[in-house]
C-alpha positions in Angstrom: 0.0 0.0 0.0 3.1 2.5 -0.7 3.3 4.6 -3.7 7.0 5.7 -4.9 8.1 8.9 -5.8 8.4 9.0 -9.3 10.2 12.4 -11.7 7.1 14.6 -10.8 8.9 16.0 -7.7 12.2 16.5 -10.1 10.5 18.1 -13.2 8.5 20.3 -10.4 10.9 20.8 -7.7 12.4 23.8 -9.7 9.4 25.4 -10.7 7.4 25.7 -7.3 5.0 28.3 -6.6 2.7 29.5 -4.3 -1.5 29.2 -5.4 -4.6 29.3 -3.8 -6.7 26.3 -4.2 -9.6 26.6 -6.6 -12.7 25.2 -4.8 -16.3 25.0 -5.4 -19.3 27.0 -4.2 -21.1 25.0 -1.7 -23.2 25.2 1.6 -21.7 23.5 4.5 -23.2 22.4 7.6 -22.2 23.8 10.8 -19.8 22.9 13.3 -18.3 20.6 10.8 -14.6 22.6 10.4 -11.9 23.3 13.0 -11.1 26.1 14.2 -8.4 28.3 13.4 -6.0 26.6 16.6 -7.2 23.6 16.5 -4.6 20.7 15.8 -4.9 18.8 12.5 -4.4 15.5 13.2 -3.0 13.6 10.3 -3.2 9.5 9.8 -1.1 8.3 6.8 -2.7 5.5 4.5 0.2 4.4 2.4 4.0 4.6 3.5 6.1 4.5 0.4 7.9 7.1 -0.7 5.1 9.0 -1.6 3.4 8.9 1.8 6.3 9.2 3.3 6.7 12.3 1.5 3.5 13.8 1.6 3.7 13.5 5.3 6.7 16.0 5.6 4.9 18.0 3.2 2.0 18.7 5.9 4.5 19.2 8.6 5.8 22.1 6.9 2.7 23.1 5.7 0.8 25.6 8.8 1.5 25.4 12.4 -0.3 23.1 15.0 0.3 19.5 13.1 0.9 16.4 14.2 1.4 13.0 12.2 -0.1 10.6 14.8 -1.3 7.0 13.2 0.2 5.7 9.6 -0.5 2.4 7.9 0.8 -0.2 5.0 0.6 -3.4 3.6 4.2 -4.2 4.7 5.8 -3.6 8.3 9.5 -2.7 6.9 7.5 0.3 4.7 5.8 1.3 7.9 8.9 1.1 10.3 10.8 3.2 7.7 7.7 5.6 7.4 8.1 5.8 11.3 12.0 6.8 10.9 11.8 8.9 8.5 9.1 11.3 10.0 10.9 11.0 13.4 14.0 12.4 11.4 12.3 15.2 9.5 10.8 16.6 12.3 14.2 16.9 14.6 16.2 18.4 11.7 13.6 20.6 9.3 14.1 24.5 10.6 10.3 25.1 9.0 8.8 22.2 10.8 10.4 23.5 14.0 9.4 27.0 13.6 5.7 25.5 13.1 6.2 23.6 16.2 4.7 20.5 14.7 5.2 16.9 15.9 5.5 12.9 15.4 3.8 11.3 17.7 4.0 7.5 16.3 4.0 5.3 18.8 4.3 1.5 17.8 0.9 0.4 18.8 -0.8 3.7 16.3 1.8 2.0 13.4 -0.7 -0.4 11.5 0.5 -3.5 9.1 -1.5 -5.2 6.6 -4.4 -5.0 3.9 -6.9 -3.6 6.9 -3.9 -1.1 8.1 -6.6 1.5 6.8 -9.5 0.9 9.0 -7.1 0.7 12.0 -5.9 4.2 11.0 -9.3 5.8 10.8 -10.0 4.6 13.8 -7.5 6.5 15.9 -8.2 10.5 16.9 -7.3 11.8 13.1 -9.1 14.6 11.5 -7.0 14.9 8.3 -6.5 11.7 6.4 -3.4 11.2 3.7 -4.5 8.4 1.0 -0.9 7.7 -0.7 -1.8 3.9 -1.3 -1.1 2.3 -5.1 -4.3 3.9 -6.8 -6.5 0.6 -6.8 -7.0 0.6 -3.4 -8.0 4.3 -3.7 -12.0 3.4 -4.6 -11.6 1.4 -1.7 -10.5 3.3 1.2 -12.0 6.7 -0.3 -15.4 5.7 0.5 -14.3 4.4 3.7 -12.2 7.5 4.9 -15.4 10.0 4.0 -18.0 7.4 5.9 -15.7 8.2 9.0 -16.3 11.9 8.7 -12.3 12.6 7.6 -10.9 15.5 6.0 -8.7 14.0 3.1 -5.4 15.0 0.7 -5.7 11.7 -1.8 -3.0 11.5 -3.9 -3.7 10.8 -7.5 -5.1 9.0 -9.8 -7.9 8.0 -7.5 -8.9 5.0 -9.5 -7.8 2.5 -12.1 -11.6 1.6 -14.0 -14.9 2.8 -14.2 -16.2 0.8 -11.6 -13.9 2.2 -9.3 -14.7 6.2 -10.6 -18.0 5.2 -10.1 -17.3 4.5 -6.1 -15.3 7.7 -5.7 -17.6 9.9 -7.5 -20.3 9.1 -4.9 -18.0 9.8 -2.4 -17.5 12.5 -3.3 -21.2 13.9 -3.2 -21.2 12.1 0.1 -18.2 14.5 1.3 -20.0 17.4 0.2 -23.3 16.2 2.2 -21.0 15.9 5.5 -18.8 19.3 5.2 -15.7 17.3 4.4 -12.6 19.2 3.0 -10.9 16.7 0.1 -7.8 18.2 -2.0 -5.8 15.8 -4.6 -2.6 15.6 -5.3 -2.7 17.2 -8.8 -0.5 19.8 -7.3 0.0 22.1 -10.3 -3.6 23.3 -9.5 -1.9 24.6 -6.3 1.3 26.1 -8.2 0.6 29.8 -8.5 2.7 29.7 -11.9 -0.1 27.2 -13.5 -3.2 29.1 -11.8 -1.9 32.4 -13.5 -1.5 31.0 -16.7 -4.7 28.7 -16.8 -6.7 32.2 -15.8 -5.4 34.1 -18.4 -6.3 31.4 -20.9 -10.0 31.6 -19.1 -9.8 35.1 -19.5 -9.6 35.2 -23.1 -6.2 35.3 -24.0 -5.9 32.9 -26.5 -9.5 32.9 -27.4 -11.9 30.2 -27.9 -9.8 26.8 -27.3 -8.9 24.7 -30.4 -6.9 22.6 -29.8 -3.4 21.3 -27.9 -1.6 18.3 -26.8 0.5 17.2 -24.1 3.4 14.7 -23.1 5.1 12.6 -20.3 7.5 10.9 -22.4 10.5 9.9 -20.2 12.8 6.9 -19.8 11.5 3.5 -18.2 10.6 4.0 -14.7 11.4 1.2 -12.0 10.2 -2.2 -11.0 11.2 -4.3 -8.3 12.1 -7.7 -7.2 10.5 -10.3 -5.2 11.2 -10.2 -1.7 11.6 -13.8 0.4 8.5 -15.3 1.5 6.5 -12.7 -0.3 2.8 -14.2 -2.4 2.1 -13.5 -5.8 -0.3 -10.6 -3.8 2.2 -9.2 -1.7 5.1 -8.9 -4.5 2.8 -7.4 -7.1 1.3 -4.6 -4.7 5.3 -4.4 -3.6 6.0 -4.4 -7.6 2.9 -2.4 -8.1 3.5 0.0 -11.5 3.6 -3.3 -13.2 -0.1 -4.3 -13.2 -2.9 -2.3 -14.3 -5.3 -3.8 -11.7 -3.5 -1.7 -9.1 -1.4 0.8 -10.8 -3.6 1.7 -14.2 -0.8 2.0 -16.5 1.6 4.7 -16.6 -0.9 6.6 -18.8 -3.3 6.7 -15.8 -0.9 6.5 -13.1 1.7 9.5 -14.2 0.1 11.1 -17.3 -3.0 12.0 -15.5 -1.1 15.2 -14.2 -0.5 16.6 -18.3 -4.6 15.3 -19.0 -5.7 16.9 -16.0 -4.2 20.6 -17.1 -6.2 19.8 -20.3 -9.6 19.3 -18.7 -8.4 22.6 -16.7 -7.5 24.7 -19.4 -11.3 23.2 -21.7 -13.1 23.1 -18.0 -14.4 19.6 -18.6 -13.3 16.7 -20.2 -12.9 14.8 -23.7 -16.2 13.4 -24.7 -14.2 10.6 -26.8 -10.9 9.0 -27.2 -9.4 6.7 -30.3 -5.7 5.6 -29.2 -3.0 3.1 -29.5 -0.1 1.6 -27.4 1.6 -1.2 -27.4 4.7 -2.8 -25.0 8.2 -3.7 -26.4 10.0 -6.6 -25.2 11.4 -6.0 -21.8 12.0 -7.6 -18.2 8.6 -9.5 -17.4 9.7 -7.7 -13.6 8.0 -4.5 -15.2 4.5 -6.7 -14.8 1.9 -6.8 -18.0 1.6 -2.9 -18.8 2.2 -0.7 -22.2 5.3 1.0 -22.8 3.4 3.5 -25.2 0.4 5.3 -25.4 -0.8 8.0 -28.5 -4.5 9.4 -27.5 -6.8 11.1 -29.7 -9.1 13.1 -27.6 -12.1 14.7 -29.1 -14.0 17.3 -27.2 -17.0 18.0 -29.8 -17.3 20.2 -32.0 -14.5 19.1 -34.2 -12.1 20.0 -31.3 -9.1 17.7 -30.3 -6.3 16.9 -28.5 -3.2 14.7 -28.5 -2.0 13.2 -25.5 1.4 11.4 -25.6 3.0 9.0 -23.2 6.2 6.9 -23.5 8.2 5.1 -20.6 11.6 4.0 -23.0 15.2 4.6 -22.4 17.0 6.5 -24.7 14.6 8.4 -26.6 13.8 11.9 -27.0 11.9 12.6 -23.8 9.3 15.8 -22.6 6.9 16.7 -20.4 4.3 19.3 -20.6 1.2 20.7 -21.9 0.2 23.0 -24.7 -3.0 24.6 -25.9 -4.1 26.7 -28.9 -7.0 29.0 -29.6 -8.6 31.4 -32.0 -6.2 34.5 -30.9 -2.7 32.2 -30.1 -1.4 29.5 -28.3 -0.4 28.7 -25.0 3.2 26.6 -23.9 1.4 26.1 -20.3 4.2 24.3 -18.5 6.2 27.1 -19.8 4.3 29.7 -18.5 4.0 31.2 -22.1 1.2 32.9 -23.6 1.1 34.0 -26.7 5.2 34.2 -26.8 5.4 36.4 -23.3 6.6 34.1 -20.1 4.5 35.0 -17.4 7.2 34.4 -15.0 11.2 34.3 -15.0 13.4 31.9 -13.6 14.0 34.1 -10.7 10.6 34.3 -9.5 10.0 30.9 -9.8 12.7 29.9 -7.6 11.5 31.9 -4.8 8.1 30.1 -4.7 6.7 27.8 -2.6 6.7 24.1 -3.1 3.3 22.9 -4.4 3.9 19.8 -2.7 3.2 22.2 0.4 0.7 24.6 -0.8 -1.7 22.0 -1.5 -1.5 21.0 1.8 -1.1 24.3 3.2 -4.7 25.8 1.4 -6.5 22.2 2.5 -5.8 23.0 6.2 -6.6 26.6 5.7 -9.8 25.4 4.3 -10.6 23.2 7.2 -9.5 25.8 9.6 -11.4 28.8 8.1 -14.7 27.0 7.3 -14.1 27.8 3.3 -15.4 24.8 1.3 -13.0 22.7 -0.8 -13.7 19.4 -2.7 -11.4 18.5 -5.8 -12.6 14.8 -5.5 -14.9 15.5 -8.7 -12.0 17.2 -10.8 -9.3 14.6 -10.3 -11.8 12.0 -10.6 -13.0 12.8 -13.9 -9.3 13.7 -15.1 -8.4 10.0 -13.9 -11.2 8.6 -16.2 -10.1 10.7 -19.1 -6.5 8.8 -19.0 -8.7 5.5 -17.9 -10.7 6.5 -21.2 -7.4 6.5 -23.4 -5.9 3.2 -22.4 -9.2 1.9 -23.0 -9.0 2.9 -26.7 -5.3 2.0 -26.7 -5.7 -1.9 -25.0 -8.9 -2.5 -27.2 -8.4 -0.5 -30.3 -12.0 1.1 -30.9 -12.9 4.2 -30.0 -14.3 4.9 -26.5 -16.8 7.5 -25.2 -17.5 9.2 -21.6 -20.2 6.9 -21.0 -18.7 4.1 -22.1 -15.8 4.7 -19.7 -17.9 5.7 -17.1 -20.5 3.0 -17.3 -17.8 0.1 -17.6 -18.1 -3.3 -16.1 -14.2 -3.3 -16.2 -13.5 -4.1 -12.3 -10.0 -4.8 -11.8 -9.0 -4.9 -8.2 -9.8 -8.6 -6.9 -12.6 -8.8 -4.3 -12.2 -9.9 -0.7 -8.3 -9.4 -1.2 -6.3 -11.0 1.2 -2.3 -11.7 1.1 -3.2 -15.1 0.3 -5.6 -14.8 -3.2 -5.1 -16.1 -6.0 -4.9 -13.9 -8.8 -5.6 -13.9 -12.5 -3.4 -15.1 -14.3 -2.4 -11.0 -16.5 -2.0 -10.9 -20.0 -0.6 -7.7 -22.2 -3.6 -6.3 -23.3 -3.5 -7.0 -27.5 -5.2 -4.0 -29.8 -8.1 -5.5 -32.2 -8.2 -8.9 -29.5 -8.7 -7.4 -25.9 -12.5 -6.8 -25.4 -14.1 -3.6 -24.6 -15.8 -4.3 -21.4 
């Protein structure tokens, strides 16, 4: 139940900046929201790297925190979890000035598949989801029936089945008052928000078009550990396996697709794609190493989306639109030739790997409302939509995606199931479920 830290944090780390999140207009129940000196109590769901990390993100988010339950499949991920925190917290000058805390004792340090429910069970108010994304449609659900304020990280599903689960959740969390932010953290990177409203603005005119890329070298895999089931080592080795990860079009490119639902506010209402997977290491599990997506958005509007994970090719990552009036290099901060921001600037911003953090907790402690469980839920089904196209070969609408029988996480998982048997998915032969 750990995610690992993948070139996000080093193709962002440099560009930083501080935003405000963007959050919808809703009517919240009284009493629901924390005060302004009220502690945020933070359980952790998920102790890989990205957990891990995410948890000294809130610690040097706003004063008054304190990390006090965490949970994962496997002890040595929760032991080093425990470490790690301990560390940060002694030797961080920002956590120290926030006065913030670990308080982990062993016996609120949770192993195994149920590690979840034993975290939501503790005195938390502020849950971190940073789980592979299959179990997200699973604890989700779970984390907003037990009245939790929640930073998921993204994608928050792998299928329709499972977008189908969070999407109720996330009416549910609006029902109860509940403050959810995601961890599509450009939408909290004041560069991006600047940009993306001068595109809303008019800048560029009516959108057209644009395209967008997370084509980098093969990412890692990892080996079997002693004594480990077929379950254990594939959620240890989980980018390998859609049934947990989603592919790498899901799992990584969902950041580039979801600054294109941004920038159109919406989504694709169809996609026609291809991928395929090259010979390589059956340790990097059954997914594509390529995917080329044809989004269309009505209207005869379209968009490319492009994904590769192979070594030694040309590699980029980022996001471009084009209107009626000019174009846009968003990643670039570029509109219509004029960069927004320089190098300078940038550096002195703050990490958006903080500010989301740091505008949830102001949300929970003001009483403004905040819910991005929608956004990055629908963004996730636009990449689900794509590798759809791409594993079958047809084209593939919004409803079809969203009304999918596809249901890939096994039921009643336990360490000891026995699972399918995975195939690479074959264009023209795979059926579109």
């Amino acid at each position: 139940m750990s995610e690992q830290p993948t070139t996000r944090r080093d193709f962002l780390k440099t560009t930083a900046v501080a935003g405000t999140a963007l959050a919808a207009s809703l009517t919240l129940p009284s009493g629901v929201h924390a005060a302004g000196s009220d502690t945020i109590k933070v359980g952790i769901i998920g102790c890989g790297g990205r957990g891990t990390g995410a948890g000294e993100n809130v610690l040097a988010a706003a004063p008054n925190v304190k990390i006090v339950a965490i949970g994962d499949a496997f002890e040595f991920r929760v032991k080093e979890c425990q470490k790690v925190l301990r560390r940060f917290v002694e030797k961080d000058d920002n956590v120290k000035k926030h006065g913030n805390a670990v308080e982990l004792p062993d016996e609120r340090c949770f192993v195994g598949l149920d590690a979840y429910e034993k975290v939501l069970g503790c005195d938390v108010n502020y849950i971190i989801q940073a789980t592979p994304p299959g179990f997200r449609p699973v604890h989700i659900p779970a984390i907003i029936a037990a009245g939790k304020n929640l930073f998921t990280e993204k994608p928050v599903g792998v299928d329709g089945t499972g977008i189908r689960k969070v999407l109720a959740a996330a009416e549910e969390a609006d029902k109860k008052g509940l403050r959810i932010a995601a961890g599509t953290q450009r939408r909290h990177q004041k560069a991006y928000i600047e940009t993306l409203q001068r595109l809303h603005d008019g800048a560029i005119g009516e959108l057209t078009g644009g395209r967008c890329y997370w084509n980098q070298n093969i990412l890692w895999k990892r080996d079997r550990m002693p004594g480990m089931t077929d379950v254990g080592y594939q959620i240890h080795n989980w980018y390998g396996y859609p049934w947990i990860c989603g592919d790498h079009i899901v799992e990584q490119h969902v950041h580039n697709i979801d600054v294109l639902n941004w920038a159109f506010r919406g989504h694709p209402t169809e996609a026609v794609g291809m991928g395929f997977r090259t010979p390589r290491d059956p340790g990097y599990g059954v997914i594509y190493d390529f995917f080329a997506i044809d989004f269309g958005w009505g209207n005869g509007v379209h968009t490319l989306s492009e994904c590769r994970q192979i070594s030694n090719c040309a590699n980029e990552i980022g996001e471009y639109v084009v209107g009626t009036k000019g174009k846009c290099h968003v990643n670039a901060y570029d509109v219509n030739g004029q960069r927004l921001f320089s190098r300078e600037e940038l550096k002195k911003h703050t990490d958006p790997y903080v500010q989301e953090h740091t505008d949830l907790i102001e949300c929970i402690r003001s009483g403004k409302p905040i819910n991005e469980l929608k956004q990055v839920a629908e963004s996730t089904l636009t990449a689900i939509m794509g590798r759809m196209s791409a594993y079958t070969g047809k084209k593939v609408t919004w409803q079809q995606a969203l009304n999918s029988k596809e249901d890939l996480m096994p039921h009643n998982l336990t360490m000891e199931t026995t699972l399918p048997e995975w195939q690479v998915a074959i264009p023209g032969k795979t059926p579109l479920v």
